[in-house]
N, C-alpha and C positions, 0 to 999 in steps of 0.2 A: 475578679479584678477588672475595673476597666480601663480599658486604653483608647485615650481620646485622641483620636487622629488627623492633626490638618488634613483637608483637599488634597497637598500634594501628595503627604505619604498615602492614605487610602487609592488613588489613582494609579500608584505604583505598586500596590500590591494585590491591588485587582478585586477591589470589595466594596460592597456597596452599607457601609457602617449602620450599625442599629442605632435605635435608640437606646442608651443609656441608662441605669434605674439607679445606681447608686450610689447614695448618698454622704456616706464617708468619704470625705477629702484624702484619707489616709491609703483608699484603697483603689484613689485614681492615682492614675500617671498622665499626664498631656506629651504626646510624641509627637514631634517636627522632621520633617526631612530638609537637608542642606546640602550645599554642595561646597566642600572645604576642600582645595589644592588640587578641583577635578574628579576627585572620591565622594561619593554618596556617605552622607553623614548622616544618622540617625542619634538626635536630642531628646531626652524623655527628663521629666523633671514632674515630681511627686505635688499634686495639687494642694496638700495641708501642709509641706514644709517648704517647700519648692528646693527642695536636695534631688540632685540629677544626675544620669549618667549619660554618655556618651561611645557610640558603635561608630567604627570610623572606615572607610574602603568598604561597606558592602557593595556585594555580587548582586546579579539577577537571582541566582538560588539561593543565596540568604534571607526573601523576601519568601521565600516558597517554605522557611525554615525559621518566620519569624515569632511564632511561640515563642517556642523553646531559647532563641537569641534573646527578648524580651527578661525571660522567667530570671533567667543566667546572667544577664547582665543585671537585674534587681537583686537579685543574689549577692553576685559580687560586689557592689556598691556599698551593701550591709553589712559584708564581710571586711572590706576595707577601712570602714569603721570600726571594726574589730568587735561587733555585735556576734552575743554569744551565737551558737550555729542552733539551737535548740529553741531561740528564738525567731530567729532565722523562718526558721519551718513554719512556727507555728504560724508565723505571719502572714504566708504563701496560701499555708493551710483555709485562714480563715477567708481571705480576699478571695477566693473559689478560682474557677478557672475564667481563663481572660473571654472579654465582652470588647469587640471594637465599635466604638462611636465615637462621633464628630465632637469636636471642641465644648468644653461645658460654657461660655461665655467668656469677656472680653479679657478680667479677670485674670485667667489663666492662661489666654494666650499673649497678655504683655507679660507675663512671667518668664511664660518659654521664648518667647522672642527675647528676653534678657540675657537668657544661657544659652542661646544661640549666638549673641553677639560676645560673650565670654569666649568660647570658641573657637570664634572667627579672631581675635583678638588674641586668643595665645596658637593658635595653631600652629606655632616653633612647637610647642610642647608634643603635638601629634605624633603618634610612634607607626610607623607605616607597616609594619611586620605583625600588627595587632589590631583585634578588630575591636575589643574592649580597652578605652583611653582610661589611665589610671592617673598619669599626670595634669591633661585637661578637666580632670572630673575635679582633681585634688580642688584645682586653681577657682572654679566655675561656683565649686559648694564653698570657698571660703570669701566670698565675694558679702561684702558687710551691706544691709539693706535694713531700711526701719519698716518698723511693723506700725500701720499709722495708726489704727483704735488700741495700741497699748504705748505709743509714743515714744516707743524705745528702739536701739539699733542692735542688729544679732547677726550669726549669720546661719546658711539652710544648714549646713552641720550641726549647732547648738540647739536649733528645733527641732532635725530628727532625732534627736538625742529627748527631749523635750516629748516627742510622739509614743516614742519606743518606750519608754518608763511609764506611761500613762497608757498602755496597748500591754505591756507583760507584768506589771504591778509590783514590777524587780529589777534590780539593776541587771542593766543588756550590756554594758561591757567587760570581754574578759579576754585577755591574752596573755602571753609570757614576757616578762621583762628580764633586768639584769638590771644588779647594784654595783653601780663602780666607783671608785674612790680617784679622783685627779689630783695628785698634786703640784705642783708648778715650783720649779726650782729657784728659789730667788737667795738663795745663798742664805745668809745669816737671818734672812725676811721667812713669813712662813703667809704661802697661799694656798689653800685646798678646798676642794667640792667634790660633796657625795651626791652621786643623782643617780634614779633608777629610771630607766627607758626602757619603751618595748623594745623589744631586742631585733625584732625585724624590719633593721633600719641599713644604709648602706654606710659606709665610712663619713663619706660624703656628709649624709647628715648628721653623723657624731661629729665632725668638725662643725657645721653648725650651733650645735647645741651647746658644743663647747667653749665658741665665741659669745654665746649669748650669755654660762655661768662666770665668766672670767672678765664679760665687759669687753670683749675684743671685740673690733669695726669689721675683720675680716675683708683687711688694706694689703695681705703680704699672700707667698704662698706658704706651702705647708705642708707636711709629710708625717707619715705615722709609718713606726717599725714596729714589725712583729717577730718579736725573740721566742728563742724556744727555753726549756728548764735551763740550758750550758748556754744562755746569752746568746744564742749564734741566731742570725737573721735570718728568719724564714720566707718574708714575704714583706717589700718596701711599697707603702700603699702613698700615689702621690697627690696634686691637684691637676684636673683637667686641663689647668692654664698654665701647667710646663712647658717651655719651647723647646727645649733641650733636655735628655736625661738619658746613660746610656742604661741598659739594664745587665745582670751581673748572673752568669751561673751560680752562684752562691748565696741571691738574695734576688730573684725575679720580681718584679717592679709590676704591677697594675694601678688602674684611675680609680681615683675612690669612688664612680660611680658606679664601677662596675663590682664591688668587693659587698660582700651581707657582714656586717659584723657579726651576723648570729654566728657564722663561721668559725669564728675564733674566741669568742664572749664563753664559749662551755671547755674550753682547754687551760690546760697550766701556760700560759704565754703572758709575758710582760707586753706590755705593750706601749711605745712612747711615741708622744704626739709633739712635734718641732711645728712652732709656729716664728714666720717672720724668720728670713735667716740671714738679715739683717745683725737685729736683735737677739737672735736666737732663745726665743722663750722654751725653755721644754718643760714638756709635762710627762711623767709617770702616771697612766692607766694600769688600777689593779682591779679587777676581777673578784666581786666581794660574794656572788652571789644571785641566786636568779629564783624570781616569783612569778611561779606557772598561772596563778589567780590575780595579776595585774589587774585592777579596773578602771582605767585611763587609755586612753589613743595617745598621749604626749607626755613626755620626760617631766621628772620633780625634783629640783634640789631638795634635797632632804635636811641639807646642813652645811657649813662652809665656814671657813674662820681667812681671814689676810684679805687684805685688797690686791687686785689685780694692780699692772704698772699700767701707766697710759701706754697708747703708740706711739712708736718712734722716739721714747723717752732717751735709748741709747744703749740698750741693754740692762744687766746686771749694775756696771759699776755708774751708768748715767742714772738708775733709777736710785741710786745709795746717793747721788748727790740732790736729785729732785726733790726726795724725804726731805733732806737734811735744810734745803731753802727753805718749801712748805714748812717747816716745823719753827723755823725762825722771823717773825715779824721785822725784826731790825737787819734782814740781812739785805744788800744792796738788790738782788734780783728778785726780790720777793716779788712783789706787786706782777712784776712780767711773769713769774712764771704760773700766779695763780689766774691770770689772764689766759694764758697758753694752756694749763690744767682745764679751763673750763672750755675751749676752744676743742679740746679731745673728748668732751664730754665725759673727762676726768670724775667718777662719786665712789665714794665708798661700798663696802660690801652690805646689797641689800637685797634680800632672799627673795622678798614681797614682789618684790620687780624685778626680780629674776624667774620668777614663777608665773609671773602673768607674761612674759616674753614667751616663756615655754610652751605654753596654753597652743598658741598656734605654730611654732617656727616650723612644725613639718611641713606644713601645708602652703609654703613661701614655693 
């Protein structure tokens, strides 16, 4: 494998770079050194797909220990895309052991200067207690870029994707998911969605996902309880952006960033998701079922019947009078409120564009 290393990093790690022999895109890397918030950053970004990762706060003996940090952080990046692990290897395998040389051309270094300024650009994202960025990697690989001799725009995750199936001659993705069924209580109305997601996802991004199947702006805050078989609250999971909330020996309270729904997705628990409590939308999460051979990184409506209500429509009985205008041409507030409907980006239940939302909302 080789690793093409700007001036700066070679001069920091005290080598004097070979030449270079190999000819596969797929089995270079181009690595940059940065300096982000004071900390020594290390940028590596794959020369056939330009999918990158990112090493944040290296040491002087991390530089003495850069193999193995290289191998690992390519590892995990693969892993993260949830690429089978047997593919994984075989990959590592074939790319041989690491060769460092100087940049392959110009090419490749405005690539990496790209994801370099991605970077520098979210580094809110940076996790200081980790020396592998998962959040900045998320951000950097889903960054949309056109490929100018095929004329089309993509982004480095859909290419490695793209690489990987044309290197193992098989599908490379496989994880565990879980099938849940939502259904949203609208009284006498009937709203539901079945969607299966990987399942190692945080709450956080099930409310997410659950705003994109339901057509919600994700304008209010929002809470999810976790009951046990007797109803009783086991664990009140909230949003980051609480100002106030006391928490309760009888139902302890954590941030949905901090919560794995895998945690809870393999027990008997209801689980209900309050959105807007305003409005107070709730939904019923049921627990249908879980597939160890998922081949997706991202959630699928599978199915769904009822239209979600706009925001801020007024609840249950404001959305039973909103139908009621909508459905009547002759009635005095028609016209305003089909104005006001389209103003919320008020449509119908459409799976199509519910599934291409899905495609990427983890990677937001």
């Amino acid at each position: 494998m080789q690793i093409c290393c700007t001036k700066k990093l070679y001069d920091e790690m005290g080598i004097v770079p070979g030449k270079g022999t190999e000819e596969n895109d797929l089995f270079c890397w181009s690595v940059h050194l940065i300096t982000v918030k004071r900390r020594k950053t290390l940028v590596a970004v794959n020369d056939s797909n330009r999918y990158g990762f990112v090493l944040h706060g290296l040491k002087a003996k991390d530089f003495k220990n850069i193999n193995e940090l290289l191998i690992q952080g390519i590892r995990n990046c693969l892993r993260d895309e949830k690429i089978k692990s047997e593919i994984i290897e075989s990959y590592l395998k074939a790319a041989g052991e690491l060769v460092f040389s100087k940049t392959r051309g110009a090419k490749y270094v405005a690539r990496l200067n790209k994801a370099c300024e991605q970077v520098n650009i979210f580094d809110d994202r940076l996790e200081t207690k980790e020396l592998y960025q998962t959040n900045v990697a998320k951000r950097m690989n889903n960054d949309l870029m056109k490929i100018p001799q095929e004329a089309v725009y993509t982004y480095p995750h859909a290419l490695l994707y793209r690489d990987f199936k044309l290197f193992a001659g098989e599908e490379i993705v496989q994880c565990e998911a879980v099938d849940i069924m939502v259904k949203l209580n609208l009284d006498r109305h009937t709203a539901w969605r079945r969607v299966i997601t990987p399942v190692d996802i945080t709450f956080k991004q099930l409310h997410i996902i659950l705003q994109a199947v339901f057509g919600w702006k994700s304008y209010h805050l929002y809470d999810f309880e976790i009951l046990d078989e007797a109803s009783t609250c086991v664990l009140k999971v909230i949003s980051e952006f609480e100002e106030v909330y006391e928490s309760s020996p009888d139902c302890p309270i954590r941030l949905d960033s901090e919560v794995n729904f895998s945690e809870y997705a393999k027990q008997p628990n209801k689980i209900t998701y309050c959105y807007d409590y305003g409005d107070n939308w709730e939904h019923e999460i049921t627990i249908r079922g879980t597939n160890t051979e998922y081949n997706k990184t991202y959630p699928v409506c599978l199915m769904g019947e009822g239209d979600a209500p706009p925001e801020d429509v007024g609840g249950i009985p404001g959305y039973v009078e909103f139908l009621k205008i909508m459905a009547d041409p002759n009635h005095v507030d028609y016209e305003t409120m089909q104005k006001w409907a389209q103003s919320q980006w008020y449509r119908n239940f459409d799976i199509g564009l519910i599934n291409r939302r899905l495609e990427t909302i983890l990677r937001v």
